[in-house]
MARBA-3410 file (N, C-alpha, C, O; in Angstrom, 1 decimal):
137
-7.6,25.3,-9.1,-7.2,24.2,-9.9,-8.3,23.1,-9.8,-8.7,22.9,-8.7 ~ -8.8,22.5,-10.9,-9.7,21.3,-11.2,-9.0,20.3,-10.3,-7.8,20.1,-10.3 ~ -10.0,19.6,-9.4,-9.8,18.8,-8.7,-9.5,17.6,-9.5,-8.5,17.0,-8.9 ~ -10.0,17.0,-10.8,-9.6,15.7,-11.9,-8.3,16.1,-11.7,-7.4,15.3,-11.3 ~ -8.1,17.5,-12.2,-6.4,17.7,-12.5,-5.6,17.1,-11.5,-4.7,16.2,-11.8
-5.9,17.6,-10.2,-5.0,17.2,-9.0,-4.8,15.8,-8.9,-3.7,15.3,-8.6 ~ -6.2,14.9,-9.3,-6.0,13.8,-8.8,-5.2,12.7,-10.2,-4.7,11.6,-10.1 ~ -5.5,13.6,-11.4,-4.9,13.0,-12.5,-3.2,13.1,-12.3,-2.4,12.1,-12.4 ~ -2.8,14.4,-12.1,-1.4,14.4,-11.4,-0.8,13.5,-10.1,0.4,13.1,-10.0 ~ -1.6,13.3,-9.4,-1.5,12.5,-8.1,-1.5,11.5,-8.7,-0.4,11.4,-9.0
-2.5,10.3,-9.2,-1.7,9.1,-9.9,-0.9,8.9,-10.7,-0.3,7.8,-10.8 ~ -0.5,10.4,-11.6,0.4,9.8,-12.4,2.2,10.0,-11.6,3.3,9.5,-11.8 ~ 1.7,11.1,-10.6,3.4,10.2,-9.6,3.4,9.3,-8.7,4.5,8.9,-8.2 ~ 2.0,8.8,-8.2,2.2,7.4,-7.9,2.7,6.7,-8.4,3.3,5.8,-7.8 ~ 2.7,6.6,-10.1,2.7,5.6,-11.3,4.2,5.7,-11.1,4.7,4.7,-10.5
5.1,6.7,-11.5,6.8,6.9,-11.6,7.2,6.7,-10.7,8.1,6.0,-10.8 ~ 6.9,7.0,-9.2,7.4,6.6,-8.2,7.6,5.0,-7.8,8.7,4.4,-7.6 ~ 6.1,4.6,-7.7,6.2,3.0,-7.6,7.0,2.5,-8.9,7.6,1.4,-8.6 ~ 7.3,2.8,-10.4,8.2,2.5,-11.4,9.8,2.7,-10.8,10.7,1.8,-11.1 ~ 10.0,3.7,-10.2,11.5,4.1,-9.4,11.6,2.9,-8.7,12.4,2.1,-9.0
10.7,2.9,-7.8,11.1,1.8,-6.6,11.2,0.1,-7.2,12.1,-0.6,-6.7 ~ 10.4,-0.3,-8.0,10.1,-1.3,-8.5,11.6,-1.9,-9.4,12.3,-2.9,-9.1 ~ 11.6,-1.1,-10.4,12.9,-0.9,-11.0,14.3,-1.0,-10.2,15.3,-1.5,-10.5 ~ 14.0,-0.2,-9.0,15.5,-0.5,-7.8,16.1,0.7,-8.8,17.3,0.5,-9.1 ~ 15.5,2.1,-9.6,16.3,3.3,-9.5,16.6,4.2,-8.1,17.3,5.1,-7.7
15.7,3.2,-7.6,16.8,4.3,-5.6,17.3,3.3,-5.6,17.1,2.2,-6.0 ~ 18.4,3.9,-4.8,19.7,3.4,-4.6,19.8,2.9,-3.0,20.6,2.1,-2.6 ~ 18.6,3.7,-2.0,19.2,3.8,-0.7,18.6,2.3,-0.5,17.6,1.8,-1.1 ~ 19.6,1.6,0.5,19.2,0.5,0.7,17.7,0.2,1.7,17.1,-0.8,1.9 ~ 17.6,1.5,2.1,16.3,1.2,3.0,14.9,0.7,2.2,14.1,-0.1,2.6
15.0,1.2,1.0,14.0,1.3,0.2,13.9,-0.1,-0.6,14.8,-0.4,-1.3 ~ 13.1,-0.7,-0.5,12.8,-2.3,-1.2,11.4,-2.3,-1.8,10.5,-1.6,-1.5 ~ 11.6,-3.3,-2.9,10.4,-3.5,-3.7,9.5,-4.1,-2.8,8.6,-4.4,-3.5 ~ 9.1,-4.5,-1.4,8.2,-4.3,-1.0,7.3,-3.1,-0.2,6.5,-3.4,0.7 ~ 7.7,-1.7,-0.7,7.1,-0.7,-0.4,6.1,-0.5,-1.5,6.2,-0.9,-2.7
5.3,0.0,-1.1,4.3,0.2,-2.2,3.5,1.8,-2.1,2.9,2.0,-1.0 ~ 3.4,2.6,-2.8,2.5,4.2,-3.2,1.2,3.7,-3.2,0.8,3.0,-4.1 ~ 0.3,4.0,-2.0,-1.0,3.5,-2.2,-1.5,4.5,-2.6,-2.7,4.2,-3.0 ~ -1.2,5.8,-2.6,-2.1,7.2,-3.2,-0.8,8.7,-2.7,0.2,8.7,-2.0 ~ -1.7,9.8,-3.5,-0.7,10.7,-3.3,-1.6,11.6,-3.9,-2.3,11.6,-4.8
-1.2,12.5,-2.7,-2.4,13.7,-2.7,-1.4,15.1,-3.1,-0.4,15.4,-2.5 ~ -2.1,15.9,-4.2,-1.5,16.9,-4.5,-2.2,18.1,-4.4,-3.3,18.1,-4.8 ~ -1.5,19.3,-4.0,-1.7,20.4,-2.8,-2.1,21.3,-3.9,-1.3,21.3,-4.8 ~ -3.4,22.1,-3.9,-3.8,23.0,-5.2,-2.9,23.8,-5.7,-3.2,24.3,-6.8 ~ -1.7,24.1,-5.2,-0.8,25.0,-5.7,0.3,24.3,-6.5,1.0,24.8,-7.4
0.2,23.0,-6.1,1.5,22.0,-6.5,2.5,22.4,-6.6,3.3,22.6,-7.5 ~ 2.6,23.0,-4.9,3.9,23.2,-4.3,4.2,22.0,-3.5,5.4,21.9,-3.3 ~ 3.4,20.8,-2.8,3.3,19.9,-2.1,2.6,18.5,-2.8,1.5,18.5,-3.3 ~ 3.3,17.5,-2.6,3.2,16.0,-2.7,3.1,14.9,-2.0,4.1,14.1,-2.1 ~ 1.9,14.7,-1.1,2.2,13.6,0.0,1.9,12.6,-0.5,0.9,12.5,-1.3
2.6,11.7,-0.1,3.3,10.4,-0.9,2.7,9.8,0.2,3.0,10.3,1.3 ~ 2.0,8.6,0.1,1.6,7.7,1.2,1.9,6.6,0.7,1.2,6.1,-0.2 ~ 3.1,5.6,1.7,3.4,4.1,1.5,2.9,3.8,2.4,2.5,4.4,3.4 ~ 3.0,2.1,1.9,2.2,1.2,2.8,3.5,0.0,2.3,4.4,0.2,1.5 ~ 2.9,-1.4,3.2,3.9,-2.5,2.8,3.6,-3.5,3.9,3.3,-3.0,4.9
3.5,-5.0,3.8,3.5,-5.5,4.5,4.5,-6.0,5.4,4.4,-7.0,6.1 ~ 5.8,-5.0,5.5,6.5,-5.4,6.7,6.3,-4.8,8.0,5.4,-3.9,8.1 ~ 7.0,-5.2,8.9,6.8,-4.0,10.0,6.8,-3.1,10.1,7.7,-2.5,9.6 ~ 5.4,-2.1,11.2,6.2,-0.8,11.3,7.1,0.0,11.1,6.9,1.1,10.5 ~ 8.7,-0.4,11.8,9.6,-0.1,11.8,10.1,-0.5,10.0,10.5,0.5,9.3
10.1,-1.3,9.6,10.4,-1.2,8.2,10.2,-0.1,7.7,11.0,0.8,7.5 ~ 8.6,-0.1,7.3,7.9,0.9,6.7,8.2,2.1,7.4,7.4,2.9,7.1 ~ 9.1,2.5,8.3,9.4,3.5,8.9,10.8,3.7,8.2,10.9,4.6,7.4 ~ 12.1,2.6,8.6,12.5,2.9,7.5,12.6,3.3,5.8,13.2,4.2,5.3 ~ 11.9,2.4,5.4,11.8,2.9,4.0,11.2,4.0,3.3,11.3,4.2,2.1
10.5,4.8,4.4,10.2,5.9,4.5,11.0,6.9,4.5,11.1,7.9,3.7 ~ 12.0,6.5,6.0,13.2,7.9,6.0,14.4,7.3,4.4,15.1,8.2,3.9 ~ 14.5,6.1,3.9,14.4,6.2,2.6,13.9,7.2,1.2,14.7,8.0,0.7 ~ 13.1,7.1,1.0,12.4,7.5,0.3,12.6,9.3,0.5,12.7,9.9,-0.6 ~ 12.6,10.0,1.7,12.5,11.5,2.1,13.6,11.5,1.8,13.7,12.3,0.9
15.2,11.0,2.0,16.7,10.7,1.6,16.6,11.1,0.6,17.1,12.2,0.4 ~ 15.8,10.2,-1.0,15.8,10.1,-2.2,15.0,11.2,-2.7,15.1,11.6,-3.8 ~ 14.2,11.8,-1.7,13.5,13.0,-2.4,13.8,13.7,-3.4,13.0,13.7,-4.4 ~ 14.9,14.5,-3.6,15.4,15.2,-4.6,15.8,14.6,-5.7,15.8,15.3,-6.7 ~ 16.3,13.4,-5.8,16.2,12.3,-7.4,15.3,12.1,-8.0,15.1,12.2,-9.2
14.1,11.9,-6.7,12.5,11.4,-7.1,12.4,12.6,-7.8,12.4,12.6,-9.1 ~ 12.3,13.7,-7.0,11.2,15.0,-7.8,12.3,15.3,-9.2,11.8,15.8,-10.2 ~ 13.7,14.8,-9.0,14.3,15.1,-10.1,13.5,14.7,-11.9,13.1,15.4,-12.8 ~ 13.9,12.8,-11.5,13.3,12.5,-12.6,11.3,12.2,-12.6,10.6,11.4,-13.3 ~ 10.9,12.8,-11.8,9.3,13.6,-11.7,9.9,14.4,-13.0,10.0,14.0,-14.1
10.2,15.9,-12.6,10.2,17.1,-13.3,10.9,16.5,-14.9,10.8,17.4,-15.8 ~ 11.6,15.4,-15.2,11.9,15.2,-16.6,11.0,14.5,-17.2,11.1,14.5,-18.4 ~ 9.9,13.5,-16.5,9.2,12.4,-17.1,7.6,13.0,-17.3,6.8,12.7,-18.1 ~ 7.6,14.5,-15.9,5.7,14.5,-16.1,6.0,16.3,-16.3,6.7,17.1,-15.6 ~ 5.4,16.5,-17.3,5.1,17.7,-18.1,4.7,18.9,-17.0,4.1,19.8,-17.4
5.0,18.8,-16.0,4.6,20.2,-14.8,5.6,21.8,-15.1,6.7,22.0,-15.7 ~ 4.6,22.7,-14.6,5.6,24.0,-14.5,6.3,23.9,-13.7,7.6,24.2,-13.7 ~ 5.3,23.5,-12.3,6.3,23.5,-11.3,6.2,22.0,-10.3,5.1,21.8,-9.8 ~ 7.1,21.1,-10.0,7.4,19.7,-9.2,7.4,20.2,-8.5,7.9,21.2,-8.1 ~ 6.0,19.1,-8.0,5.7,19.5,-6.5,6.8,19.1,-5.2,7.6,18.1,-5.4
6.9,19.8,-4.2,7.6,18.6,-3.5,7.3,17.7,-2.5,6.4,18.1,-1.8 ~ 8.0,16.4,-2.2,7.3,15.5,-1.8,7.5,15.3,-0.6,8.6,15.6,-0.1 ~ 6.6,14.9,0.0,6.6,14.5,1.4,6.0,13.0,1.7,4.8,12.8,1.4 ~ 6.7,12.1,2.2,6.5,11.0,2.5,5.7,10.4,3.8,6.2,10.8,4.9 ~ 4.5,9.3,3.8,3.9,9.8,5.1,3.3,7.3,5.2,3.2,6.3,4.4
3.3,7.4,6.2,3.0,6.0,6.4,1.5,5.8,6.0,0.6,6.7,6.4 ~ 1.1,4.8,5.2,-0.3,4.9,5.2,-0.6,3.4,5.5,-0.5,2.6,4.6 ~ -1.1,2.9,7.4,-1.6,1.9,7.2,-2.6,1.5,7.1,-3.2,1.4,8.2 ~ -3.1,1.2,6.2,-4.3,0.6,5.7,-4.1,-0.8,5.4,-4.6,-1.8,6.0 ~ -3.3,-0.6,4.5,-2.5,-2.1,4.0,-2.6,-3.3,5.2,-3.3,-4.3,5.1
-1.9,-3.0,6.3,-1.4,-3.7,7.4,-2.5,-3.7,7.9,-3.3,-4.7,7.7 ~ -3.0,-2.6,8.6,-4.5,-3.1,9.2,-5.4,-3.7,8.6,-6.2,-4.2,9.4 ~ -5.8,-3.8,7.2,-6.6,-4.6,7.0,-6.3,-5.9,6.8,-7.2,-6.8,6.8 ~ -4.8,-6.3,6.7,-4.4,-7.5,6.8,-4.5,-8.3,7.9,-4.8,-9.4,8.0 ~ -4.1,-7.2,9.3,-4.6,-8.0,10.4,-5.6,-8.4,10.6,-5.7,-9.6,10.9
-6.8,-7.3,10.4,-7.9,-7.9,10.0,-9.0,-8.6,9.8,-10.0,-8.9,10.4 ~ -8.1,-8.9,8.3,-8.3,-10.4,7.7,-7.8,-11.9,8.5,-8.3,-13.0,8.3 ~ -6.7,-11.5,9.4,-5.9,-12.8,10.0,-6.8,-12.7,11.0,-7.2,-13.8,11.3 ~ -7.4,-11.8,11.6,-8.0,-12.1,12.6,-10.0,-12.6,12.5,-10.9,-12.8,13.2 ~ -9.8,-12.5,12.1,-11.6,-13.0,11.5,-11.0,-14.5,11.0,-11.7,-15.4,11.4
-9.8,-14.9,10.1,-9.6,-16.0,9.9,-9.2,-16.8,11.4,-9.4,-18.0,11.7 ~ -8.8,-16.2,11.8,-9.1,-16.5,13.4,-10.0,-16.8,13.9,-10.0,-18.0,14.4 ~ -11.2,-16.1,14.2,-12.4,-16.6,14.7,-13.0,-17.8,14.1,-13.5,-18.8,14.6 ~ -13.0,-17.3,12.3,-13.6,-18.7,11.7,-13.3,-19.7,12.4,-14.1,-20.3,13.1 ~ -11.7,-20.2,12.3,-11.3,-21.6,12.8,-12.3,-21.8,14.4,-13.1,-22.6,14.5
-12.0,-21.2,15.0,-12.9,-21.3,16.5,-14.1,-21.7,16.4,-14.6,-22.7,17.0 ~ -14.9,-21.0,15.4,-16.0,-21.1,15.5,-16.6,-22.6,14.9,-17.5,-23.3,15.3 ~ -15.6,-22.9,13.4,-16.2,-24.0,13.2,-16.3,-25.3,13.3,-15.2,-25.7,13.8 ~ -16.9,-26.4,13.3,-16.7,-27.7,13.4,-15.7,-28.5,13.5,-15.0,-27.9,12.7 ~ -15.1,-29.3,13.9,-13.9,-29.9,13.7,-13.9,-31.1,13.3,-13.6,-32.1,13.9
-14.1,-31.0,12.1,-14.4,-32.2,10.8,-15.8,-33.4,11.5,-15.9,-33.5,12.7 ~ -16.5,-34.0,10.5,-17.3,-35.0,10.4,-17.3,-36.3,11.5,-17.3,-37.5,11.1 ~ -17.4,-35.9,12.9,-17.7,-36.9,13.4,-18.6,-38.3,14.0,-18.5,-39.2,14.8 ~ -19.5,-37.8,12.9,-20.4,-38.6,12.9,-22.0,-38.2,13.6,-23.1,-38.7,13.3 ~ -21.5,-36.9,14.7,-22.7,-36.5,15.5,-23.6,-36.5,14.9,-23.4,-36.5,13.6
-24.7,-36.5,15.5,-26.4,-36.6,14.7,-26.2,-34.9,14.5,-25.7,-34.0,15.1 ~ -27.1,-35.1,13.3,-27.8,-33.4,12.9,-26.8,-33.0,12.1,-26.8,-31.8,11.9 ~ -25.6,-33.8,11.3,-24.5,-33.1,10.5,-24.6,-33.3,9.2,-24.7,-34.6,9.2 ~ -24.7,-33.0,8.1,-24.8,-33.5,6.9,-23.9,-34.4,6.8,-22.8,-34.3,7.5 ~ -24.3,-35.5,5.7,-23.2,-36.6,5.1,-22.9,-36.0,3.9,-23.4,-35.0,3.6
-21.8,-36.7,3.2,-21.3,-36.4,1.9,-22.9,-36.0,0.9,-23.0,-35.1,0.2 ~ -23.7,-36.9,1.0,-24.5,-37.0,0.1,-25.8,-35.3,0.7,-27.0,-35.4,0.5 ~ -25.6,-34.6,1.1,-26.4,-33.5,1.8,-27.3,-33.9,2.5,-28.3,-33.1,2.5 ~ -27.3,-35.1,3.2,-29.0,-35.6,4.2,-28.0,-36.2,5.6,-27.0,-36.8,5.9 ~ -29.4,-35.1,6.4,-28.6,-35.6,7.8,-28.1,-36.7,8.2,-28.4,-37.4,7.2
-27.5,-37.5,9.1,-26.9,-38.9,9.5,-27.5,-38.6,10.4,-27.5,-37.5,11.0 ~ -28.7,-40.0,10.7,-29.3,-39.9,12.1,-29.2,-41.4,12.8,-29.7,-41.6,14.0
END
């Protein structure tokens, strides 16, 4: 199978899935519009669908809304098999993908160091620029 193919199918059930969730067509309460499909890889046979969320809540959230989501599997692939033109719906498997979260940490943490590292506003010390860009000496 053409690899475009796989990955053209692989976005386009990211696309209906995050539409399911977004919309609140799952029902299970685990599942909230703050989960998000960051990619989904499909298996050359498209017998298999790994579904990878991400989300900025906790672990444990994103854990539950995962055992969500594997709950709802059989709706999902349901309205899959009526919306996207396949012979055969793959099936899905849902898998944590943090990327999301760790790069967010990250980011908090480098915003972190900034504050340490920098000045603590204009006090006059020699060698600082003034408003006007020329040192105060």
């Amino acid at each position: 199978m053409g690899e475009y193919r796989l990955e053209r199918v692989g976005r386009l059930i990211q696309e209906k899935i995050g539409s399911l969730i977004v919309e609140g067509q799952i029902k299970d309460p685990r599942v909230d519009t703050f989960l998000s499909i960051t990619r989904v890889r499909v298996s050359g046979d498209f017998t298999y669908a790994d579904v990878y969320v991400s989300s900025f809540k906790t672990p444990r959230g994103i854990a539950k809304g995962i055992e969500g989501l594997q709950n709802a599997a059989g709706f999902i692939q349901s309205r899959l098999a009526k919306e996207v033109r396949l012979r055969q719906t793959p099936r899905l498997r849902f898998f944590e993908d943090s990327g999301m979260r760790e790069s967010f940490d990250l980011i908090k943490k480098i915003e972190g160091l900034s504050r340490r590292t920098e000045p603590s506003g204009s006090d006059g010390a020699p060698g600082q620029e003034n408003a006007s860009g020329h040192e105060d000496r």
